[in-house]
C-alpha positions as CSV (number, residue, x, y, z in Angstrom):
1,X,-9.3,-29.6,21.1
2,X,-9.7,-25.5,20.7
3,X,-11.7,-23.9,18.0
4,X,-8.7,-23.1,15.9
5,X,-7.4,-26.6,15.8
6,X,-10.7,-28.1,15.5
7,X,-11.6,-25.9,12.3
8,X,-7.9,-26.2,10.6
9,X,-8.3,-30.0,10.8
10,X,-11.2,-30.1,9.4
11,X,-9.6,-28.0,6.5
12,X,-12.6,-25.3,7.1
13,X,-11.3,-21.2,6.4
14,X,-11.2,-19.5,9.6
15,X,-9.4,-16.2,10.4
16,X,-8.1,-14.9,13.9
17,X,-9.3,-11.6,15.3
18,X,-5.7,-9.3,15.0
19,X,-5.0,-6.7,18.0
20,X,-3.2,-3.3,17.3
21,X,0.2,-4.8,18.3
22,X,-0.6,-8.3,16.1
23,X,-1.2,-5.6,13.0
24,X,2.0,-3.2,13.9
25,X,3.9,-6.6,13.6
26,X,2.3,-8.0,11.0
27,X,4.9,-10.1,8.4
28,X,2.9,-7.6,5.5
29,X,3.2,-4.8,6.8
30,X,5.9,-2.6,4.8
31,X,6.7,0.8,4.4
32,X,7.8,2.9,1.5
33,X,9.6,6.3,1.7
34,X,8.5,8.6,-1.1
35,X,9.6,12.3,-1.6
36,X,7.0,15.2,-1.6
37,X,7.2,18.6,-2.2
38,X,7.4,19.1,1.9
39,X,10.1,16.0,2.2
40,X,10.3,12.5,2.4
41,X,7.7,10.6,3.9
42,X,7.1,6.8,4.9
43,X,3.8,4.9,4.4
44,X,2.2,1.6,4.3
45,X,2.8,-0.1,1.1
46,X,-0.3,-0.7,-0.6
47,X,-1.2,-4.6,-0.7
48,X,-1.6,-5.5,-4.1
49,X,2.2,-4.4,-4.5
50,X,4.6,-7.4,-5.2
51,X,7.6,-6.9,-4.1
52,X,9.2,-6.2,-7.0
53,X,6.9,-3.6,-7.5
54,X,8.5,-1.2,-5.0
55,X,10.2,0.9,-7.8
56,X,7.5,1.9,-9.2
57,X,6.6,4.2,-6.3
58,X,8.0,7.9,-7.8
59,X,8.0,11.2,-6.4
60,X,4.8,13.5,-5.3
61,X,4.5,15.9,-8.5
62,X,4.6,19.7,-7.3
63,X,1.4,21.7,-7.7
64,X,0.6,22.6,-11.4
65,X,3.8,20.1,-12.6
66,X,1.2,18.4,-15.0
67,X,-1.1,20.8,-15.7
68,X,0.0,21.0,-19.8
69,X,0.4,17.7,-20.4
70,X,-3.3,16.7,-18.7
71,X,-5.0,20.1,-20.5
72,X,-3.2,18.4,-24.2
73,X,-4.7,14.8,-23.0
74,X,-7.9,15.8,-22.8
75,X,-8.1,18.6,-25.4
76,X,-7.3,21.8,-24.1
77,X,-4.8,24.2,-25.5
78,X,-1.9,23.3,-23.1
């Protein structure tokens, strides 16, 4: 009996050493598109996202787009 088989029937945790390709493929793996100043742009999904969750990805905010809302936050004059 191999390693893998021996340690899954004998209900111990056990994890497999992933290549580039296993990773690229990975059922996990997904990508969001999100807007930026520059254009739109894909990138991994973080992992603690449900799927659900996927909406709450919203555009990059232009440079100096928050500025007065931050300075009133924290007590400047805005």
């Amino acid at each position: 009996m191999r390693g893998r088989a021996r340690l899954a029937d004998a209900g111990i945790a056990y994890a497999r050493l992933c290549s580039l390709a296993d990773l690229a493929e990975h059922p996990q793996r997904r990508e969001l598109a999100l807007t930026t100043p520059a254009g739109e742009i894909s990138f991994l999904a973080p992992p603690v996202m449900g799927e659900g969750a996927v909406d709450a990805v919203g555009p990059v905010p232009t440079l100096g787009e928050h500025d007065a809302a931050v300075r009133r936050e924290f007590g400047g004059d805005g």
